[in-house]
N, C-alpha and C positions, 0 to 999 in steps of 0.2 A: 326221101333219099337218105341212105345210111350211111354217115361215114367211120371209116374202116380208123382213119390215120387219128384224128382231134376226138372223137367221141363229145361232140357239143353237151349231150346229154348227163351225162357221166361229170362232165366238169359243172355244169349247173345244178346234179344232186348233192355234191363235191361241195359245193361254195355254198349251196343254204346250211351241209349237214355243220361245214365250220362253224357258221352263225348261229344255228342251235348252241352246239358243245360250249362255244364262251358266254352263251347268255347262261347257260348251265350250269357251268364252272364260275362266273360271278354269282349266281341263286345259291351254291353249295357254298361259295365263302362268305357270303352275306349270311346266311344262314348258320353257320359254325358262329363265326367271330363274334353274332350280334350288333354288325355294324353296318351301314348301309353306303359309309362313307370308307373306305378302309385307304384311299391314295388319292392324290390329287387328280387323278384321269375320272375316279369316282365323280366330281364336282367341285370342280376346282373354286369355284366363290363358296360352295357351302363348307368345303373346306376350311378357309380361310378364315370364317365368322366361323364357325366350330373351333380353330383351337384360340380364337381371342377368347370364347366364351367358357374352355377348357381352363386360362390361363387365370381367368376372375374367376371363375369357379375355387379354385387353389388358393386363391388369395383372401377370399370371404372363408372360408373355412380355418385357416392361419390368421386372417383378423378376428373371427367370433374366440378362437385359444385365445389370444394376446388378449382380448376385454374380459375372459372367466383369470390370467394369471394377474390384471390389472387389477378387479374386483380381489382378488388373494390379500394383493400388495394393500388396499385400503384397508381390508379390514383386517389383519396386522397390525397395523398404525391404529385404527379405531379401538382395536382392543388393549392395544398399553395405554390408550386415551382414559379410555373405561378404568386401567388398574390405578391413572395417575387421579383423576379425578376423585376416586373412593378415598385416596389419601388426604388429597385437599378438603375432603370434609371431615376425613377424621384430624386435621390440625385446627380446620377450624370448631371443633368440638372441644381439642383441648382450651383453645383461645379463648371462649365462652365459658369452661371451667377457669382458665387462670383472671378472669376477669371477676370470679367473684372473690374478690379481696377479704372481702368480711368475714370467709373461711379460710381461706387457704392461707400457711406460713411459707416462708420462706423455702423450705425443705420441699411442699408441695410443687409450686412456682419453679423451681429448681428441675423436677421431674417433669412437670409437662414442657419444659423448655427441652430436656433433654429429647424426648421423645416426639418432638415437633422434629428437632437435629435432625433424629434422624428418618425419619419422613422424606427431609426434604433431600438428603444425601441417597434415597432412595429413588426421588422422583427424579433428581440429577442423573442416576445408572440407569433409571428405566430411558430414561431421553440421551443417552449416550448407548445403550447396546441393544435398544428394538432394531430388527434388521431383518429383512427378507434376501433370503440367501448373505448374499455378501453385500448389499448395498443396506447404509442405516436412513433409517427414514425418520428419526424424532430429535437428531441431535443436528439437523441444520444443514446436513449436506444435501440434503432432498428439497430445500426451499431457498431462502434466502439466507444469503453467507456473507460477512464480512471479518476482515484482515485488515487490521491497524499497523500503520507503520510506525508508532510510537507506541513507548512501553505506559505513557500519560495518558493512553486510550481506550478505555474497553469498549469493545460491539457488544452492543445487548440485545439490537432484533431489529429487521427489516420486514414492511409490510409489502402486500401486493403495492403499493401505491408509490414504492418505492422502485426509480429507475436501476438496472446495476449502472455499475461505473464508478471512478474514485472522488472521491468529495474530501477537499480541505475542512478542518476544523481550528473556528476560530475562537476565540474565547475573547470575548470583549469587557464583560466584568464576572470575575473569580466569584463563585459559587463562597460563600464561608458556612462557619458552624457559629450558632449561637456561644460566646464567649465573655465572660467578665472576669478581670482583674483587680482581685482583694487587696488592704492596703498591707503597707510592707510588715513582716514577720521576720523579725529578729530574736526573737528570747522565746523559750518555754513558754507553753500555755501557763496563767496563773494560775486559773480555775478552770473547774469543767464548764466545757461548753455544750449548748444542741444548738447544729445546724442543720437546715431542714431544705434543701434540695429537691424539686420538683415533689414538694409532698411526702418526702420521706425524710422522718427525723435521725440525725444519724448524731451519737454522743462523741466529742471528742473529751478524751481526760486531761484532768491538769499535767503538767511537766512533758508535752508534748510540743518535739519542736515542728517546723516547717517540714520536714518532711514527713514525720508521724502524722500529721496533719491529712497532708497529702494521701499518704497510704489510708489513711483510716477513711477516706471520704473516697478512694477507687473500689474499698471493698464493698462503695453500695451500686456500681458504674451499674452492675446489670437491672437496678432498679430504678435509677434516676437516668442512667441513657448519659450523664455525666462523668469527666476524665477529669481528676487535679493533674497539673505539670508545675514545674518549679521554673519560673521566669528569669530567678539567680539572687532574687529579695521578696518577691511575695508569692504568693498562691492565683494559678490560672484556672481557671474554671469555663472547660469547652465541651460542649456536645460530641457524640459519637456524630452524627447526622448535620448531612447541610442543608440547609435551605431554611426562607421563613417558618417550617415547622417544627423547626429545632428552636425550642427555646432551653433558658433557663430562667427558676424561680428562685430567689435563693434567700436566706435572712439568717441570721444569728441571735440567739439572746442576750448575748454579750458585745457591749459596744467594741468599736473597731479599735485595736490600739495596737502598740509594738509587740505585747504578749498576748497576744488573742490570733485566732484567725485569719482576723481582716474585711471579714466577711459585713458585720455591723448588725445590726438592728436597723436598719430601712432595706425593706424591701425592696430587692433588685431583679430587674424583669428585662431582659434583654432574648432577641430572637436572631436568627442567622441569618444570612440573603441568599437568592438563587442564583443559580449561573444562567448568564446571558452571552451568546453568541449567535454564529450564524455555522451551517451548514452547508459546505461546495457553493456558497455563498449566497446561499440563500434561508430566509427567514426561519427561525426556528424558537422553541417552547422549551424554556427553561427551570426544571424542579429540584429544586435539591443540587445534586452538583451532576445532574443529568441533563442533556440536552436532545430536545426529540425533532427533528425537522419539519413546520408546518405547511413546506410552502415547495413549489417547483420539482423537481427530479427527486430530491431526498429526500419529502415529505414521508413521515413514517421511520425512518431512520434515526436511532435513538442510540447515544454513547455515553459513558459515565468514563466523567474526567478525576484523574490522582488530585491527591494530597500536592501540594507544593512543599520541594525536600527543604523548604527555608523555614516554613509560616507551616505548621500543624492544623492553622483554624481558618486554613485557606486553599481551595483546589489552585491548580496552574491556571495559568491563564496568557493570552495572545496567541501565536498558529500553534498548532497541538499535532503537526503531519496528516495525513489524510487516511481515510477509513474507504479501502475497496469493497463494494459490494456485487456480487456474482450471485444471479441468480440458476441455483439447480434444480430450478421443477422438474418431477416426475413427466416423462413426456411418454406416450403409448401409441402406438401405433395402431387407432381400433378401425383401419380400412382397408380394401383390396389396395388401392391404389397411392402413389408419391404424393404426401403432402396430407395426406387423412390420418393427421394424431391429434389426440388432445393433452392438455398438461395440469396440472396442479402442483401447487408448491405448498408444503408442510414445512412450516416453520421451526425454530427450535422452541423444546418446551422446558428446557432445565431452569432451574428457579430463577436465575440471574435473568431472563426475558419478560419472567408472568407477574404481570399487578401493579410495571412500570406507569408512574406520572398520576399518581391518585393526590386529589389535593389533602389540603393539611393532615400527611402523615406523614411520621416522622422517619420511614422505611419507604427506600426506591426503587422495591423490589421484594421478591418472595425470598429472595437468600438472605435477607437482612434482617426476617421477623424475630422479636423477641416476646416473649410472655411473663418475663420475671416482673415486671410492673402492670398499675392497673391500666395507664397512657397505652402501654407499651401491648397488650393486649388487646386493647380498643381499635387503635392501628391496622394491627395483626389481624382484629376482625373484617378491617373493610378492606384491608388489602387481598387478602384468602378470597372474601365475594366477588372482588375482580378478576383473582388468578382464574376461580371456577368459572366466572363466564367464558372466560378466553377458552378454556378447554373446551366448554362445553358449545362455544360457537364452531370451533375447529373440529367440532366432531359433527354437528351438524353438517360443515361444508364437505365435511368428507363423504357423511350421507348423502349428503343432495349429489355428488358427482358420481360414486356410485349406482345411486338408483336411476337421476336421471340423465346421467352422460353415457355409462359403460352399461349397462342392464336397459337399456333401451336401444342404444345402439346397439347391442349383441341380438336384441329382440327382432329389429330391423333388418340386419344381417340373415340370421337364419330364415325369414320372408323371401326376402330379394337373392340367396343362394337358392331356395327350392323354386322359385320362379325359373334363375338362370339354368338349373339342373334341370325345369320340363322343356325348356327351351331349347339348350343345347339339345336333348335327346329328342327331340324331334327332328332337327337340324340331323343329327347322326345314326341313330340307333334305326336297326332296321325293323320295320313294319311287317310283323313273321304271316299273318295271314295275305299279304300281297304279297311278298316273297315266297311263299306257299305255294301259291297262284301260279308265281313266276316261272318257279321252280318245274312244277308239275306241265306247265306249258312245254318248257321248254325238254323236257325227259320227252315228251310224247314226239318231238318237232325232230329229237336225236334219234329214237327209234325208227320214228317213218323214213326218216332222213336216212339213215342205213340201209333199209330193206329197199329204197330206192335205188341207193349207189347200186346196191348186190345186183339189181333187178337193169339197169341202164349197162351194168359191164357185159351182161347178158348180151345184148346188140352186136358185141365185136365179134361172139359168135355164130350169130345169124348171116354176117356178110361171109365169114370164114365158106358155111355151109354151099353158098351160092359157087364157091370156086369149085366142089367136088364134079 
């Protein structure tokens, strides 16, 4: 039976031809765009795991950068390591020339000292101006930092071992310098004298009073490590340097009297003491007038205390204010995700940190070497052997965290991005030979599907014809 008014047939070629056209119309935009997911009506869960996996995607890519400008940032730092380190063997090169005594004069001694100077005011600008971009990385703001609230205090270095936070400084006995006092001097020398001061003979002439005296025995300080001062009647005789490895040797050929020096004919051997305190109140390792923390939160934490403005041959001593320490390690971000950074902290390396706490030398630190004596060389040389390990461990650790923290992890990264990048793209990308398929289906399903409609509207003519 035909019907003239609904045309059943017509509306059922009508409703597949629709369902062709949009499987048609998605096969051509799948096909264009290369995507299989292109809206959430696509696949609304595979959606949803597609842009998390979008969003790590973005984030392993911006974490493998941040580990190749991390890797920049170390070897930076490794390479002023590298310039500082050539220095430190070329002082201790010189140390080794000024120690042989049996050649060199005073004038020689004189120029390797100079030349050591300036070394070290060298290594001091390299450890104050290496810097990646705007941030400095070898003068302590990249590691560990401390701030004295007394002018009686210097920060000299904090280790990883060492907690931040502020720590009192105590001083419980004053650090001194090896010191003896000559007998009293009141008249002109009679006759010449030799006094001989840690092994070096120094002449004083007759008609020379207490202060001549004095002057003539400062002009040997840079060979003897010894200062004369005028007490207000006799001659003081103090070490540059505190602690037990500050001595003095001292003797005269001329017995002690009112016109003489003071000094005597018996050998006098007198040595300094160290300083002992405590650290934010805990236990600490006292050298010279340096105090290094062995124990608790400030273990590693090491300060050199002043002179006392009263006593010359005496650091301060009792609370000395407190010394804050903040730690700025390098921190990096080598993850997709919150919470995936690693850190390192580069210490400062300028001379006042390198070579601290070596036993019996007469220097508590790399800013302090001298080479004008043969003591003072000797020193010089074991102190330089410590500064160079310290560099050259500090470059090791920069190695090892380079190779195996950021070049590992960056290695790890690019794995697990091309894993997520096959994954995602199966999850999305469209499959062109089934959309091919799909495609060509559905073309075929449009055509017949038309020539159906044309072919079912045909019927409304056949009932027309039954009315003639």
């Amino acid at each position: 039976m035909l019907g003239l008014v609904n045309n059943p047939g017509a509306l059922n070629a009508q409703h597949n031809l629709g369902r062709a056209s949009s499987k048609l119309n998605q096969s051509i935009e799948r096909l264009s765009s290369g995507f299989k997911i292109n809206r959430g009506a696509d696949g609304p869960a595979a959606l949803v795991i597609s842009e998390k996996q979008r969003a790590q995607i973005a984030g392993l890519r911006a974490a493998i950068d941040n580990t190749e400008k991390a890797a920049a940032v170390v070897q930076t730092a490794e390479g002023a390591l590298n310039e500082i380190n050539s220095l430190l063997v070329k002082i201790r090169s010189l140390a080794i020339d000024s120690a042989n005594t049996g050649v060199n004069d005073e004038d020689a001694l004189a120029a390797n000292q100079a030349e050591i100077a300036n070394a070290l005011e060298t290594i001091d600008r390299i450890a104050k101006n290496t810097q990646f971009g705007q941030k400095r990385l070898l003068d302590g703001s990249s590691g560990y930092k401390g701030v004295a609230s007394s002018d009686t205090v210097t920060f000299m270095r904090a280790t990883s071992a060492t907690m931040a936070g502020s720590y009192e400084i105590d001083v419980t006995t004053a650090a001194t310098r090896a010191n003896f006092t000559a007998d009293a001097q009141d008249s002109a020398l009679a006759q010449d004298e030799i006094v001989t001061i840690n092994g070096v003979a120094i002449t004083l002439n007759a008609g020379l009073d207490r202060a001549g005296v004095q002057a003539r025995i400062n002009q040997f300080t840079s060979q003897t490590g010894v200062v004369a001062e005028d007490d207000g009647s006799a001659t003081v005789l103090r070490t540059n340097a505190f602690g037990t490895s500050a001595k003095i040797d001292a003797i005269s050929n001329v017995a002690s009297s009112n016109d003489s020096s003071g000094i005597g004919t018996t050998l006098v051997q007198v040595a300094g003491t160290d300083i002992e305190g405590t650290i934010g109140g805990n236990a600490a390792v006292g050298k010279g007038n340096v105090l290094t923390g062995s124990a608790g939160a400030s273990k590693g934490l090491s300060v050199k205390l002043a002179v006392d403005d009263t006593d010359s041959t005496s650091t301060v001593s009792g609370t000395q204010g407190t010394v804050t320490v903040v730690n700025n390690a390098l921190v990096f971000q080598v993850g997709p995700n919150a919470g995936q950074t690693v850190n390192i902290a580069i210490n400062s390396v300028a001379s006042i940190g390198l070579g601290i706490g070596q036993d019996d030398n007469m220097f508590s630190d790399l800013s302090e070497v001298d080479v004008t004596s043969a003591a003072g060389a000797q020193d010089t040389l074991a102190l330089v052997d410590a500064a160079i390990r310290e560099i050259a461990n500090l470059r090791g650790t920069l190695g090892a965290f380079q190779g195996n923290t950021l070049e590992s992890t960056a290695n790890n990264m690019r794995s697990t991005l091309e894993n997520t990048i096959n994954a995602e793209s199966i999850i999305r990308d469209t499959d062109f030979a089934q959309e091919i398929y799909n495609f060509t289906n559905a073309q075929v399903l449009v055509q017949a599907g038309t020539s159906v409609l044309s072919n079912a509207n045909l019927s409304s003519q056949l009932v027309l014809s039954l009315l003639r």
